[in-house]
Every structure is written in structure tokens, then in C-alpha cells.
C-alpha positions as CSV (number, residue, x, y, z in Angstrom):
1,X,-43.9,-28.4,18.9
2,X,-41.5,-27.9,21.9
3,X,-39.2,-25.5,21.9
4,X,-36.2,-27.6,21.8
5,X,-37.5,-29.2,18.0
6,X,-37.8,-25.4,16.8
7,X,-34.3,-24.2,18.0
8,X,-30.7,-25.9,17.8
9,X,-27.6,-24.9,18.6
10,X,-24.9,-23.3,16.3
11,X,-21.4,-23.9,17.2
12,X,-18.3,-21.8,15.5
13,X,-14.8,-22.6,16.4
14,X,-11.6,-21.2,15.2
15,X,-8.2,-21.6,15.4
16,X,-4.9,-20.0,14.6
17,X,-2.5,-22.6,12.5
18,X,0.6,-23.3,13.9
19,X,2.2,-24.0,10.2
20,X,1.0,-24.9,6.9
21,X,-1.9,-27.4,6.9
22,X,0.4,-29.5,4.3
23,X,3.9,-29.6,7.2
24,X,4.8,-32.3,9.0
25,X,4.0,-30.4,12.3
26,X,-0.4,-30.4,11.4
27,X,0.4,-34.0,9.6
28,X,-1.7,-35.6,12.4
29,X,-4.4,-32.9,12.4
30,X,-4.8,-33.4,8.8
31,X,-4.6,-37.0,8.7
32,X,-7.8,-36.8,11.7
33,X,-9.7,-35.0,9.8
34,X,-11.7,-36.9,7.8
35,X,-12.6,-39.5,10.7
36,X,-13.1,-36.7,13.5
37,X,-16.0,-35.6,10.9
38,X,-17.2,-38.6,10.3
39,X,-17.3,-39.5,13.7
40,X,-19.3,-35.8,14.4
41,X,-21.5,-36.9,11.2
42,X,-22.6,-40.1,13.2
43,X,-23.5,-38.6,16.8
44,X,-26.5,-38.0,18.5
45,X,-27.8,-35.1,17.8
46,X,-25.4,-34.5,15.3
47,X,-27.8,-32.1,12.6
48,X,-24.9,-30.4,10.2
49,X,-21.3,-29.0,9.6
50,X,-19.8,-26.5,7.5
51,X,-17.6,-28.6,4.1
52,X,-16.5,-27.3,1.0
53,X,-16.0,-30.1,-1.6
54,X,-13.5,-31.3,0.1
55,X,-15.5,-32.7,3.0
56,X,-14.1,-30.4,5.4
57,X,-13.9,-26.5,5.8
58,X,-9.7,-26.0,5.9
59,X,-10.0,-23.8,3.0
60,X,-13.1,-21.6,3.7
61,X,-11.5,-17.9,4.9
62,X,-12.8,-16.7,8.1
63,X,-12.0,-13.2,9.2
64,X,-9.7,-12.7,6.2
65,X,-7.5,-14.8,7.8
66,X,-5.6,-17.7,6.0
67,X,-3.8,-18.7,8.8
68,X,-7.2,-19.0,10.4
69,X,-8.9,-22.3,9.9
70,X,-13.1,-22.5,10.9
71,X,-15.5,-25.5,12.3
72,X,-19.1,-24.9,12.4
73,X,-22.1,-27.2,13.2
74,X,-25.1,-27.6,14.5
75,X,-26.3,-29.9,17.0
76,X,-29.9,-30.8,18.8
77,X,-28.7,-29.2,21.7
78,X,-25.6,-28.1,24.2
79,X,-25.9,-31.9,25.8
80,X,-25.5,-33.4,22.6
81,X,-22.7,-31.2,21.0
82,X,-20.4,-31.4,24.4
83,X,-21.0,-35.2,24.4
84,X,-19.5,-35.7,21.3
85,X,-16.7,-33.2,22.3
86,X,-15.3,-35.1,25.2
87,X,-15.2,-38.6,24.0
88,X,-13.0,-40.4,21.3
89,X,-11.0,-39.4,18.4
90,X,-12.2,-35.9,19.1
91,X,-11.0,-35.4,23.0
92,X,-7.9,-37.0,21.6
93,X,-7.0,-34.5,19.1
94,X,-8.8,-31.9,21.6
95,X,-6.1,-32.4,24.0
96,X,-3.6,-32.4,21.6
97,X,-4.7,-28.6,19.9
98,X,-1.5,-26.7,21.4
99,X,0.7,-28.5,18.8
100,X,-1.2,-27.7,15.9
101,X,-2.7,-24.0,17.3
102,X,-1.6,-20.8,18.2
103,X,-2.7,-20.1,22.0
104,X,-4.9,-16.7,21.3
105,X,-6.8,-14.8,24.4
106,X,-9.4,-13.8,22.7
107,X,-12.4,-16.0,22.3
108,X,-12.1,-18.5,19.3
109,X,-15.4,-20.4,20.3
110,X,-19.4,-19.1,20.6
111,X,-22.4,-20.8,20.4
112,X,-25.7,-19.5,19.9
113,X,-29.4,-21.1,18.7
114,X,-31.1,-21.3,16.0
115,X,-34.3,-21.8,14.6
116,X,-34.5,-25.8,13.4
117,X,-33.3,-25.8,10.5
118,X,-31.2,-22.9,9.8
119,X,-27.8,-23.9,8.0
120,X,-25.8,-20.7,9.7
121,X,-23.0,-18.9,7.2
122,X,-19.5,-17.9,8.0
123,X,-20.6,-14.0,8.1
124,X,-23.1,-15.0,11.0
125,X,-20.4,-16.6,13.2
126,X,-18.2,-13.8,12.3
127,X,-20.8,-11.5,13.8
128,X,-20.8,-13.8,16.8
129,X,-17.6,-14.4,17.6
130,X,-17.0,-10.8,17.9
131,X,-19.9,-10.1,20.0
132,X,-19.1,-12.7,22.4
133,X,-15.9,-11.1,22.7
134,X,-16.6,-7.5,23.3
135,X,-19.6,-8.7,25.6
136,X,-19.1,-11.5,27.1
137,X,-21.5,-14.8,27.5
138,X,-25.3,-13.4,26.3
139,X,-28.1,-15.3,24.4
140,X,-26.7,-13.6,21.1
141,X,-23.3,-15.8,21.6
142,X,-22.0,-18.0,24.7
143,X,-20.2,-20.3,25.7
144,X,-20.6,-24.1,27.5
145,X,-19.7,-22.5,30.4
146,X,-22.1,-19.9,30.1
147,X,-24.9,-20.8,28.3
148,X,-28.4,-20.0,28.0
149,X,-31.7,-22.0,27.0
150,X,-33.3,-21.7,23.7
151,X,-34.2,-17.6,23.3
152,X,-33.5,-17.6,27.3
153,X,-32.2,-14.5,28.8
154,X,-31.3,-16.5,31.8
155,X,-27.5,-18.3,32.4
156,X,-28.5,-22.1,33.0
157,X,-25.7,-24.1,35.2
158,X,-22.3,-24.7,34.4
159,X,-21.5,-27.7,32.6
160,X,-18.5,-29.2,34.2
161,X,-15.7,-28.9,32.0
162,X,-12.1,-31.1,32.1
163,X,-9.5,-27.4,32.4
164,X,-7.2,-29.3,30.0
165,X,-10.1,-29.7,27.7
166,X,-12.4,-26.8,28.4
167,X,-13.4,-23.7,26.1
168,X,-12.2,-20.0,27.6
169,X,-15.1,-18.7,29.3
């Protein structure tokens, strides 16, 4: 088995609503929802995402937030997960994030692998997102920027990202 079957990646990303999922400011957020995850349910390398019954996650609390609002997958690898990203529905409403989300500085994305199979929970991302931000990029939680191979302790290249689309390192 090669180490890329017995690891994927893990992405958590959270954001800070502007207004009320149910205002007319997040009415075409909400209204992308459903196909932005379907089109992430149909991708290469696509593996899973976190959904209440709903079909999405808007109403799972992260950090004991509730104007916090949570995405979490997991993909084959980082190629596979930033293709998907950067094309379609999903760059669209990508670019358009500033007029549904608060602009925080700290970081609202990590990624980190885990073994094939491994459905990971909101605590673990938790746990992640704050050690990416006290810490910085390491093979416990990174970035697309920075990111490292499956259990590597080395940073592999940069993956060029468009500014107006890209992650905070």
C-alpha cells in the first residue's frame, strides 16, 4: 500500500457570519449551498464532508460560536482538494466570501492528514486550528501554502495561489 492510499487529507474551514444565515445579505451563500456540496460530493478525490441532516454543517457549533459557521472534508490529497477549490461554483462564491464573512486575522483554515479512512470530528479541527495558529504551518496543521507530505516533517513547494482567492498563510 503506498502511502498516499493510507493517508488523506483533512481540511477544516471557518468563517465568521456577516448576518443571520436566514438575511437577505447570506441569501446567495445559502441559496449555493446545496450545489457547492454537491459539486464537492462529485470531485476527484472528493472522500467526505461534515452534514447534519440537513445536508450541510450551518448548524453544527464550532468554538462555541454561533456566529461561527464550519466546513470539513476530506480529500485524496492537497492536488485534489485545491482543484476543486479554484474552479466553478466554488471560486465563484470563494471570491465573493467578504460579503457574506467577517475578515478575521487569525487563521480560519488548517489542513492536516489522516489515516484513510478516518472521518475527523469538530473537537479535532478545534485542536488544529488553534495549533496552527499559535505555531504556525507544522505536519500537525498547515496550510496550502505551507504544507507537508503525508507524516513529512519537511515543507514541500508552494502551491501557487490567486491572492484574491488564496488562504492566510
Amino acid at each position: 500500500m503506498t502511502e498516499a492510499t493510507v493517508y488523506q487529507l483533512a481540511q477544516v474551514n471557518i468563517g465568521r457570519l456577516k448576518a443571520p444565515l436566514d438575511s437577505p445579505q447570506l441569501k446567495a451563500f445559502v441559496d449555493n449551498l446545496d450545489p457547492v456540496n454537491a459539486d464537492a460530493d462529485s470531485a476527484d478525490g472528493f472522500v467526505w464532508r461534515l452534514e447534519d441532516e440537513s445536508g450541510d454543517a450551518t448548524d453544527i457549533a464550532v468554538f462555541g460560536d454561533e456566529w461561527l459557521i464550519i466546513n470539513m472534508s476530506v480529500w485524496r490529497d492537497t492536488n485534489a482538494l485545491t482543484a476543486y477549490m479554484y474552479q466553478g461554483r466554488h471560486r465563484e462564491m470563494l471570491a465573493r466570501r467578504r460579503e457574506f464573512f467577517e475578515r478575521v486575522q487569525e487563521a480560519m483554515v488548517a489542513l492536516w492528514w489522516v489515516p484513510a479512512g478516518h472521518r475527523p470530528t469538530v473537537a479535532e479541527a478545534e485542536s488544529r486550528l488553534l495549533h496552527l495558529r499559535a505555531n504556525g504551518p507544522t505536519p500537525y496543521a498547515f496550510t496550502l501554502r505551507t504544507s507537508y507530505p503525508p507524516q513529512g516533517a519537511e515543507p514541500v513547494t508552494a502551491l501557487e495561489i490567486p491572492d484574491d482567492l488564496g488562504c492566510p498563510a
